[in-house]
Every structure is written in C-alpha cells, then in structure tokens.
C-alpha positions, -999 to +999 in steps of 0.1 A: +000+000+000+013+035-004-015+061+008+007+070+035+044+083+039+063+063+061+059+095+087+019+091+081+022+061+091+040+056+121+013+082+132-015+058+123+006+028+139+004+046+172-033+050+171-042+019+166-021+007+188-036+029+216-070+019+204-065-017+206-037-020+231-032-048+256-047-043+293-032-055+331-068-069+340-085-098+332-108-098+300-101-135+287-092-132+249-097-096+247-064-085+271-036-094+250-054-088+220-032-061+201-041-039+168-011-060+156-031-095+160-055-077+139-031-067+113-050-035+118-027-007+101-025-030+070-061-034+070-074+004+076-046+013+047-067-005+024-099+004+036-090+044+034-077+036-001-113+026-011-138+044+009-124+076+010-126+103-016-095+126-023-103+156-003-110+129+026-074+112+017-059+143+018-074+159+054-061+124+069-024+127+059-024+161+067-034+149+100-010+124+108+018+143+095+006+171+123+004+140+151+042+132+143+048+167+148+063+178+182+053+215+175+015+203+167+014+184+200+031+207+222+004+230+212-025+212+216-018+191+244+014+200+262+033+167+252+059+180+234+071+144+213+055+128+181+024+106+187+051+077+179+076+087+205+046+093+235+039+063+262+006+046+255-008+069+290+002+101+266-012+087+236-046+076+253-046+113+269-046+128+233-070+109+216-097+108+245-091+149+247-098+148+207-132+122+213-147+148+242-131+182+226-148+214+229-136+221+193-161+201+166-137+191+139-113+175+164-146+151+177-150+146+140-116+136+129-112+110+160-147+096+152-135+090+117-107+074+126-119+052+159-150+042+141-134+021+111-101+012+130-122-006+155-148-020+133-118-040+119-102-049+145-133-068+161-151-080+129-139-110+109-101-115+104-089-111+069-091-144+044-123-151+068-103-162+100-127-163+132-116-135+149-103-145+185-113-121+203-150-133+201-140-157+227-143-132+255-185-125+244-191-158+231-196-144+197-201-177+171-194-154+143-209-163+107-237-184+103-223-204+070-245-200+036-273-210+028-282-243-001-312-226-018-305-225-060-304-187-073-338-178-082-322-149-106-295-149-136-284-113-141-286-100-175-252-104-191-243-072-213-215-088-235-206-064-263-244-050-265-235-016-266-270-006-274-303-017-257-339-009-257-370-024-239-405-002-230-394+006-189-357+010-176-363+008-135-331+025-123-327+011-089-340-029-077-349-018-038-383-015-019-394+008-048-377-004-081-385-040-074-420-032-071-423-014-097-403-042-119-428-069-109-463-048-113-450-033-148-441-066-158-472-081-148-487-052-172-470-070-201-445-046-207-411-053-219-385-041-187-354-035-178-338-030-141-308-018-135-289-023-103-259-002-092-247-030-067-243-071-072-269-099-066-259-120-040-280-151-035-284-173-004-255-194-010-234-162-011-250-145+022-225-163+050-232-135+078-196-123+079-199-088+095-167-075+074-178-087+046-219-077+048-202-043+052-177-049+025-203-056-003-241-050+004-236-013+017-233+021+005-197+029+005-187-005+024-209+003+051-191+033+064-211+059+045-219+094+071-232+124+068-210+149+056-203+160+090-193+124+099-220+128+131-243+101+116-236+065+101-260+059+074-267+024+068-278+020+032-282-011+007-262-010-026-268-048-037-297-064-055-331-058-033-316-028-017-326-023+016-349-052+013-320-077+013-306-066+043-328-045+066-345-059+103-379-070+084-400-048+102-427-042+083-454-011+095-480+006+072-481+039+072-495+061+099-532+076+091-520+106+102-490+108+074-509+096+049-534+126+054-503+152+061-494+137+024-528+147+014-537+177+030-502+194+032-483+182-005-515+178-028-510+136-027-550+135-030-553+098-033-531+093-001-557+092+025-584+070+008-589+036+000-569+036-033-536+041-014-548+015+015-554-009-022-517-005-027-507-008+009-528-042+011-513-058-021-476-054-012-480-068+028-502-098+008-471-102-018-444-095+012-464-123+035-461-097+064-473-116+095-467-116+134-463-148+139-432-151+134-422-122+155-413-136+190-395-122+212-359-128+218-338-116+250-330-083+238-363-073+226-378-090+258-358-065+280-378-040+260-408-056+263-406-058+299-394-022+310-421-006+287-449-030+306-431-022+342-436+016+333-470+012+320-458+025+281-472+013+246-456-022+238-463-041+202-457-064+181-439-057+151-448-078+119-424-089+096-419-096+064-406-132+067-420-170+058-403-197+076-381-176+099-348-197+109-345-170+140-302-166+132-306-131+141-282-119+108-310-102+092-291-073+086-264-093+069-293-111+039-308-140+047-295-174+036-325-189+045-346-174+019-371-164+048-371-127+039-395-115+018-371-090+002-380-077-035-355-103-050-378-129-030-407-115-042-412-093-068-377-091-090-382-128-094-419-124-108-402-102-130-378-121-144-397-150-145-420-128-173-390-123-188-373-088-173-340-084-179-316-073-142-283-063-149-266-056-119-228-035-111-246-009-132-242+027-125-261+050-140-244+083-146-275+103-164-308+097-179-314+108-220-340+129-228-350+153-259-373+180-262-390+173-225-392+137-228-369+109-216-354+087-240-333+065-218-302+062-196-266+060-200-251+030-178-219+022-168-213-014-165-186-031-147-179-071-162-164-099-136-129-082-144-134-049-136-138-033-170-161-009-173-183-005-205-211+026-214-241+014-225-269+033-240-307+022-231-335+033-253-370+030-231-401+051-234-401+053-199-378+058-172-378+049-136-354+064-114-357+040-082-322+045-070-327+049-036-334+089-017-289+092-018-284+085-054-320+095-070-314+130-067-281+127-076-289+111-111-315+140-114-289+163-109-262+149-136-296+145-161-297+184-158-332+185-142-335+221-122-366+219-102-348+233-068-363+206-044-339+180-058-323+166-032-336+191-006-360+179+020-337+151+035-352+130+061-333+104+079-352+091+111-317+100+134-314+077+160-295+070+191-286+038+207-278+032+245-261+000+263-272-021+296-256-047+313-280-075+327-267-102+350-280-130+322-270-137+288-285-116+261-268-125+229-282-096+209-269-113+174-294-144+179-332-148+167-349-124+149-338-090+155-366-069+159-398-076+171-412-051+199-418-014+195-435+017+219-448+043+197-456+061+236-436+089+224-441+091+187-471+121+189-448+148+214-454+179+192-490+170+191-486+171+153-475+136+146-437+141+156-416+126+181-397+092+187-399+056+184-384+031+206-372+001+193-339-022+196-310-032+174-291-065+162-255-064+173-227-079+165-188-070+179-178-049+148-198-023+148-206-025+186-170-021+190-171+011+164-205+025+184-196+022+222-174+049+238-140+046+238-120+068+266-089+043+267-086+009+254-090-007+294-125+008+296-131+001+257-127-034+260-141-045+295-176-029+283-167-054+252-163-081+273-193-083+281-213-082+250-230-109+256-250-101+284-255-063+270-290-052+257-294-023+234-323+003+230-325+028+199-346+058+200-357+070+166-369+107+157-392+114+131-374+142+116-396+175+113-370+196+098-341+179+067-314+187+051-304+181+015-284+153-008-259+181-028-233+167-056-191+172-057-175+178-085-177+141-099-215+146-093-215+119-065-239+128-038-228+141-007-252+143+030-256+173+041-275+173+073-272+183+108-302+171+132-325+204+142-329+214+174-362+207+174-358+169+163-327+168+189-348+180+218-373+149+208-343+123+205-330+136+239-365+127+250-364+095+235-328+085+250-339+093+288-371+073+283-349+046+271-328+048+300-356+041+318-370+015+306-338-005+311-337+008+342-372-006+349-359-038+333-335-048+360-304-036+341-273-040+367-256-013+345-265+013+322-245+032+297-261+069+284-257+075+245-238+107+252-202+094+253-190+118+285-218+109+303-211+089+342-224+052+342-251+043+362-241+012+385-279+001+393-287-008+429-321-001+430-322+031+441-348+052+426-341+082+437-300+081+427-313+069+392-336+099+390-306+120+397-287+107+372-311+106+352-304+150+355-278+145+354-277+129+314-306+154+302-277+184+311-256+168+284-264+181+249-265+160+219-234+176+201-220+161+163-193+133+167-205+133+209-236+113+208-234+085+184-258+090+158-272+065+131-298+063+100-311+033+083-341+048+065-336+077+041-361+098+028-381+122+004-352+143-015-369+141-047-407+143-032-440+144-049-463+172-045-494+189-061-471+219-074-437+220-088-425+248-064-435+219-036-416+191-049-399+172-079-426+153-090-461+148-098-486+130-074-486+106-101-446+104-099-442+119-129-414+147-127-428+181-134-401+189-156-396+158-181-424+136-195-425+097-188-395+102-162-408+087-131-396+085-096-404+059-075-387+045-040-379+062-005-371+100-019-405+103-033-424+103+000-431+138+012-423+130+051-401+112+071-432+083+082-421+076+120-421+043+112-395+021+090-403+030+058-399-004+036-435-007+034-445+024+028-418+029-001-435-001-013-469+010-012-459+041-026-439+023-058-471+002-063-495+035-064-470+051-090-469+015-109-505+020-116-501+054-126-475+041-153-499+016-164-530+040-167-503+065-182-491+040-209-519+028-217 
C-alpha cells in the first residue's frame, strides 16, 4: 500500500495501537489482543484507499503528519514528542481529549478514525479467519451460507453496446423492485438496472466485514458529511430489502393525510392508497407470527410494561423464519420477503432483464421527454463499459442518496432535488444485565412503543425500538476513553441489551453533488428533532432501568455510568444529570437506516420534484419511484410504505401508458 508516507504512518501505527492496546486486568481473549493480532494498520490502509474520496485522503495525511509533529502536539496538548515517540498513557490522553473536545472538527476527525479502525479490528479476520477475540462475548461469528439455487440470472451485457425495452427501473430496492414486478405483470417489456451485485443465499455467509464490504453504500461506512451520523444504506440487488431488520409497519393515518392535506398527494388518505398498501403486505407475506421475542427485545418488552408504556408487536416480512438473528447481513434462508424474494423474481420470470454492477451516470431525454439512460457497467474483471438504453419510460428508483443525484447529472432544475432530506436519526444506548442476552441471535426486531411518537402533538416525536449487534460495529458504536475501559464494556457483550430511540425528523437537510456529481449528505439534526431524541434517550434509560439492568451506559459518550442498585431516587438523579448533556456532532453516536423524500411528490412544482402521479414536473415519462418520493419522514421504517408508494405510482405508469 502506499496512501501514506512512512511519517503518516507511524502516526497511524500509534493510534491503533492505543485503540486496541493490551490491558493489566483480566478480560479473557480480549487482554492481550493487540491492533497487531488484527493486522489493523495494513487493513485500515486498504480500507482508506477505497472508501475515501481525495479531499477525505488528503485531510487524513495532513493529519498524521501534524500527530508526528512535536510542534503540533506541544500546542494542543502540552506533550511536546510525536504521537510515535509518546507512552501509550500520553497517547490515550490525546485521543480521548480529541473524542470529548470542545472544538467540533477534532470530535469529528477522532470519530472518523476510531469508528473504522475498531470495526476491523473486532469483525472477521482477513481471508475469513474467526476473529479470536469473540471468545471473551461468546460471539459464534458467521452463520455459514445457505443451499437454496439462485432464483435470478443477471442479464449479461456482452458487447451490446445498445439496448432498448418499453421501462428501464433505475434502482431494484423496496421501490424499483416493485415497480419491476407490477409493470411486468402489465406486459411490458423491462429493464432493471442495479448499481450494486446480486448476491444469492449461498453467497449471504453473515460475515460482519464482509456484509459491510459488499451489500452497503460505500462499504458500510457511508456518514453524513459532518461524519456525526452513520448511514446504513443497501447497494446490492433488493436494496434495503435484502438486508434491513424485516420490520414491516403501514403507514401512519396521520401521514398519509399530512401527504394529502399538506403536498397535494390527494389519493393518499383514501382507499386507493390503503389498495396498494394491502397488495404489497399480501405479496411481502407480512405476518406476526413469526415475530417472538428474543432476549434483547424481551428486556424492551418488559421495561415498557413495568412503566405502564405502549408495547407491540412488530410484523415482519418473513416465511419460515430460521430465527439466526443476521437479518441485517441477507438472509441465507430465503425467509425474507425481500424484493429479490418476491417481486424481482416475478419479473424475471416474465422475462425482465436485471443487470446488476450498473451505474447510471445520467438519464437521455429530448425536447422534454426521456429517451433513456446512460449506464456504466462493470464485467467480472473490472472493465467498465457505457451502455446506452433506449426506453419510453424511465424509472429512477435508486434509492433517496443517489436519485437526486442522477437528477442532478440528467440536468433536471426543479430546486427541491435533493432538498428535503429526512433520515429518522437515532441513538442507541447500552445495559448490562446479570444473564446472557446474545443480541446477534433470533430475529432481531420484534417489539416497538410508539408512547412517544405524537410529542409535538402534530405527529412528531420518537420511536423506541432495539438493534441486532454484532462486535464490529458495537466495537465502532460504544465509547472509547482508553482501550481498558473500551474493551471490558466489550467483554461483556453478551450479556448487554441495546435500546434505539428514533426521531421522526420535522426539519431535513439536502443530498448536494461534488464535483464528480456523486452525492454528498448534508444534514445536521435540528434542534427541534434533537430536543425529541433527547427525550427518547432518557425514556430509554428508563426502561432498562425498569428492566432490572445492573448497568446502564447513556448515549452521550461523557456521560457517568449508572451502577444500578435499586435506588430510585440516585437513578432519578442521574437521570439530571444525562438530560444536562447536549446532543453535540461526533459526541452522541448517531445512526440512519431509513432515508427519505429528497426528490418528493407534490401537487405543485415549487413543492416538490414530482407529480402526485410520480411523474417529474419537468420531463415527460421520467418517473420516480422509491424512498425519496415520500413527502415526510413516516415515524415508522419506511420499507412498506416505499413499497406502497412504488405500487401507487406503478398503476399510474400503467393507466399512463396505456
């Protein structure tokens, strides 16, 4: 490798050997356990070299050349030696002052760095070793592939340089997939095209590294631009479908009439829109029966009951669940009801061709009509080829990130692409029980409290729900202040329970382009959405609290632990004490795993991008179709209300074409 000067990185050496450095007490496999056993520096080399963008590339040498620096150091901390020179006690002093600085872009560029270096270091071992430090949690690792046959061949491009069918779907997720199998259904000749690869069950092994590697937007360690907020984002055949939690909610009366009453969606409160919400649960098989509870949801379950809160049941889209708990990773089972489960293989079975590792930089169109796509396609060797496609109509289902992005390169203007970016920002927060938890096994998520989902009285507020977790990104989510504390809260991963709040985002932000028109997050949670997700986060601590926890963790890094003896009145006071610590960027770890409404329909084209048929106001038979043409955030995870919304807009096609 040679993204860094032999300066850069002996810098980087040092911090990872402060993050992952060996501890005097006893934590079984985890105490000797060294960034070395990982072969982290080699590994983060590589992973920088692929994830990151230039300007990104360039910020990080510049700072590890500063950290090597005795000037630089002297400065900022009074340790007057490079980072590679200092005693591990020095080097943990500078990097937890740069995790709880005053000074945002310092939080930021530790959070960048702590995030992916321990995510290696505690996922799988390169060439698919088990990674011994599992031992310590009892962490199985992978699940092993599934036997099921393929269900779908991708469409091989060969030389074709030209191709043509009646309806290119840009995009194979909750919303492109459904639109594939209902247009295909129609009897019209179509085309999807799929930015990332099709993996079938035999493929889908549950390896955390890998999952990341290849079924997620920018190998799973895509942010906002600010770096506050991880957002977790499909890029694989099925999208989101294939490796979402299966929770499976309709959409809220109350959005569905904001959609109608607010943005012109007339058909959204009545019984047409409920049609399309009935046909894709039917085709989904969304059920609760195969929705029981396992330890981790039970400790939900149980503190929301104690405190006399909302508790469901959460249906799912799953048929003969196996209960592995690496939903999030595809299921080798073939019990998800993902779009490549579903509809993408009534599709192809009519005949509709899915090429997949196909990018498309812009959509054709003459005179205010579209008249195709222009797709980049990359063969089993890495070559890439341009490919034209001639269709009459165009779907753009590429997901709320890249949708308005493609808009933008096609040289569409309507001003609300990309604006109006909702990403349900949530927060997680750790508990210790006395028993095992295993928060990796059975199905992942199956309990919900919508008690605090109405707090505006307007249909705003949070959600409380809880999270698979597995050691790589648990290790890359809990608070590191030096590598002792870091790994004894590791240690005991097993018997740790996890509680997410998530906000309903009021207020957005907006997807903008760089220079190589690639989309870029720009979003910074509101205060008025932050003072709801604080909300959220104290009523999770006490429902764990409620739930016997023996130790509970705030989300806000800085924050004390609470060491639970039963004492109502100490927890109340720290309970003050938490709510006097603000939710700053790169403090409070943030996440996203539903993305919404950039490129939103609306009765007028100073409202939104498209029509309420999904037709865009500014180019005939150019149709969007997936998460970024909801108005709203929904309060709820959005898979089947994308879908829902995909199917509407199918029918619109089909009335429009006749």
């Amino acid at each position: 490798m040679t993204l860094w000067t032999s300066t850069e990185r002996r810098a980087m050496r040092a911090i990872c050997d402060t993050l992952v450095a060996p501890t005097s007490s006893n934590q079984g496999s985890l105490t000797h356990w060294t960034a070395s056993d990982s072969h982290l520096l080699e590994r983060l080399e590589e992973a920088y070299e692929n994830i990151a963008n230039e300007d990104e590339k360039r910020d990080l040498k510049l700072l590890l050349a500063s950290f090597e620096s005795r000037l630089f150091n002297g400065l900022i901390s009074g340790i007057w030696k490079p980072l590679s020179q200092m005693s591990l006690t020095e080097r943990e002093s500078i990097l937890d002052s740069w995790a709880n600085s005053r000074f945002e872009l310092r939080r930021k560029a530790f959070q960048g760095i702590k995030r992916l270096a321990l995510f290696l270091a505690y996922s799988n071992q390169p060439h698919l070793e088990r990674n011994p430090a599992w031992e310590s949690f009892q962490y199985a690792g992978e699940r092993g592939a599934g036997d099921i046959e393929p269900s779908i061949v991708p469409y091989q491009i060969a030389n074709n340089r030209t191709l043509s069918c009646d309806v290119l779907i840009i995009g194979s997720g909750a919303g492109g997939g459904v639109v594939a199998g209902e247009l295909s259904e129609a009897g019209y000749d179509v085309m999807v095209v799929e930015k990332g690869d099709y993996y079938s069950e035999q493929d889908l092994t549950g390896n955390e590294h890998d999952a990341h590697d290849q079924l997620f937007e920018n190998h799973g360690s895509l942010t906002t631009d600010d770096t506050a907020m991880i957002v977790l984002a499909g890029k694989v055949l099925g999208g989101g479908t294939t490796v979402n939690w299966s929770a499976s909610f309709r959409t809220p009366e109350h959005v569905l009439s904001e959609w109608t009453n607010h943005y012109g969606l007339k058909d959204a409160n009545t019984a047409i829109w409920q049609q399309s919400l009935d046909a894709v649960h039917e085709r989904s098989h969304v059920n609760c029966d195969e929705s029981s509870a396992n330890p981790n949801n039970a400790v939900l379950e149980r503190g929301l009951k104690q405190l006399g809160y909302h508790v469901d049941t959460i249906p799912r889209n799953v048929k003969g669940c196996e209960d592995c708990g690496f939903c999030n990773y595809g299921c080798s089972f073939g019990a998800k009801q993902s779009t490549v489960k579903t509809y993408l293989t009534d599709a192809y079975q009519r005949g509709t061709r899915i090429v997949v590792k196909a990018d498309v930089r812009r959509v054709m169109h003459e005179q205010g009509s579209v008249t195709g796509a222009v797709v980049e396609v990359t063969d089993d060797n890495g070559q890439i080829q341009l490919v034209t496609v001639k269709a009459k109509v165009v779907v753009v289902s590429a997901g709320t990130i890249h949708t308005p992005a493609i808009l933008k390169r096609s040289g569409l203007t309507n001003p609300n692409i990309g604006e109006h970016l909702h990403l349900h920002p949530t927060s997680v927060i750790f508990s210790l029980f006395d028993q095992d938890i295993i928060p990796w096994r059975s199905a992942p998520l199956t309990r919900v409290s919508k008690e605090f989902s109405n707090l505006g009285g307007n249909g705003y507020g949070v959600t409380l729900e809880v999270a698979p977790a597995h050691p790589g990104l648990t290790a890359a989510t809990i608070p590191w202040r030096n590598a002792t504390m870091h790994k004894a809260m590791l240690k005991d991963m097993h018997r740790m329970a996890n509680l997410i709040a998530i906000v309903r985002d009021y207020h957005g932000g907006r997807v903008k382009v760089n220079r190589f028109g690639d989309p870029i997050l720009d979003y910074r949670i509101s205060d008025y959405d932050k003072r709801h997700l604080q909300r959220g986060i104290l009523e999770g601590l006490k429902v764990h609290f409620a739930a016997g926890a023996k130790r509970i963790y705030a989300a806000h890094a800085s924050a004390p632990v609470f060491e639970n003896d039963g004492n109502q009145s100490r927890f109340v006071r720290w309970l003050r004490q938490v709510e006097d610590y603000d939710i700053h960027p790169n403090a409070t770890p943030l996440f996203s795993a539903h993305q919404m409404s950039t490129a939103r329909m609306a009765g007028t084209a100073q409202q939104g991008v498209c029509k309420p048929t999904g037709e865009t106001w500014e180019i005939n038979n150019l149709y969007v179709a997936d998460g970024s043409s909801m108005p709203t955030s929904t309060g709820v995870n959005p898979m089947m209300s994308i879908m829902a919304t995909a199917h509407y807009i199918a029918q619109q096609i089909k009335a429009h074409m006749g």
